[in-house]
C-alpha positions in Angstrom: 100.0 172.2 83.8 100.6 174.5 81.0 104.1 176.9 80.8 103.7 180.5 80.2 106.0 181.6 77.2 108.7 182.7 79.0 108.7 179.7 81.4 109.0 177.8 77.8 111.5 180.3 76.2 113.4 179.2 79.8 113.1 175.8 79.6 114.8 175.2 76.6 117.7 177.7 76.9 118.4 175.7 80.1 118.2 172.3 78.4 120.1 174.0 75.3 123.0 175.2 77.6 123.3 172.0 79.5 123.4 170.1 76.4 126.3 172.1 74.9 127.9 172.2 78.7 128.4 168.2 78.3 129.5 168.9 75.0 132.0 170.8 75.0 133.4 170.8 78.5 135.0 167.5 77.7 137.1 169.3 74.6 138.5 172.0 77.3 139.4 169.6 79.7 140.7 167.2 77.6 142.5 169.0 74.2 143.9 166.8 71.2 147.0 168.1 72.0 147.4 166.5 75.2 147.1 162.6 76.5 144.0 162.2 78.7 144.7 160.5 82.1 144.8 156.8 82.3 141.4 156.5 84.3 139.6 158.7 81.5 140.9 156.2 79.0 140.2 153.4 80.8 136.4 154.6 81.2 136.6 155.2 78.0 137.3 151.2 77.1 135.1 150.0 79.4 132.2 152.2 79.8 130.2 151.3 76.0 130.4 147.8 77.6 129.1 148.4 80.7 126.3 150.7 79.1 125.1 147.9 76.7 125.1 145.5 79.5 122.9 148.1 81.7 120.5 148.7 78.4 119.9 144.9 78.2 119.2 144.2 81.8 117.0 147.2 81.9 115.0 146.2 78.5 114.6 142.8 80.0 113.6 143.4 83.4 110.0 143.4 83.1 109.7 140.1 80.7 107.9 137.3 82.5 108.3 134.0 81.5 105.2 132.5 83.0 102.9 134.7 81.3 102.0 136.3 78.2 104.4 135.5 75.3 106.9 133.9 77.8 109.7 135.8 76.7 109.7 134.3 73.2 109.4 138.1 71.1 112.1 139.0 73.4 114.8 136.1 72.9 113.9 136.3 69.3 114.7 140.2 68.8 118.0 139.3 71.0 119.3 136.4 68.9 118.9 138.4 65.4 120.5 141.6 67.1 123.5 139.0 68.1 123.0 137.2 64.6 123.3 141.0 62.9 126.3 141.9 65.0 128.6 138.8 63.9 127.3 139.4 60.4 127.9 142.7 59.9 129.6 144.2 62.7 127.0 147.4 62.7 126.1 148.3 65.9 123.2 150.7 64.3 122.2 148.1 62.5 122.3 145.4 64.5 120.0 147.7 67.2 117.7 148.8 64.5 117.1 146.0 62.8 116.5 143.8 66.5 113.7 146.6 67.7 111.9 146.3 63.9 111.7 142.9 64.6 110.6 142.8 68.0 107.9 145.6 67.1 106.6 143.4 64.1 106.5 140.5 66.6 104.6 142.1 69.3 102.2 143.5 67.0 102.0 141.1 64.7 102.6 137.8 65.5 102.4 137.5 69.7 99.4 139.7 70.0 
């Protein structure tokens, strides 16, 4: 199904206008000037934590370890992300630097 310009021209004002809604909303509600509420900070503590945990669980949710590569590209690509974290204490690079290995893995080695 193809879009007709306008449908396009549309499309991405919508997406663009959402985007800067979630943007920016969070600035009016909350200005530097005054102290968030306690919940808001507390999400604020806890929600990168729950995020990661939800991104691991969902990156790992289709490994089988009774077939295929049993899991092995996957525990390897987990243990140098941890080993990068302690190390350096960059989550970029830590994140990067895990999926460059597990994509060499997969492609490379456990093909």
């Amino acid at each position: 199904m193809t879009m007709s310009l306008w449908q396009a021209v549309a499309t991405i004002a919508v997406v663009a206008f959402g985007t800067m809604l979630t943007r920016f909303v969070p600035f009016l509600l909350f200005p530097e000037s005054k102290e968030p509420p306690r919940f808001i900070r507390y999400l604020g503590k806890v929600l990168p934590y729950a995020m990661t945990g939800l991104l691991v669980v969902y990156s790992l949710k289709d490994v089988s370890l009774m077939s295929g590569s049993h899991g092995i590209p996957e525990a390897i690509a987990m243990l140098a992300i941890i080993a990068l974290h302690v190390w350096k204490k960059n989550m970029l690079l830590s994140i990067a630097g895990g999926t460059i290995l597990y994509m060499l893995l997969v492609q490379l080695v456990f093909v």
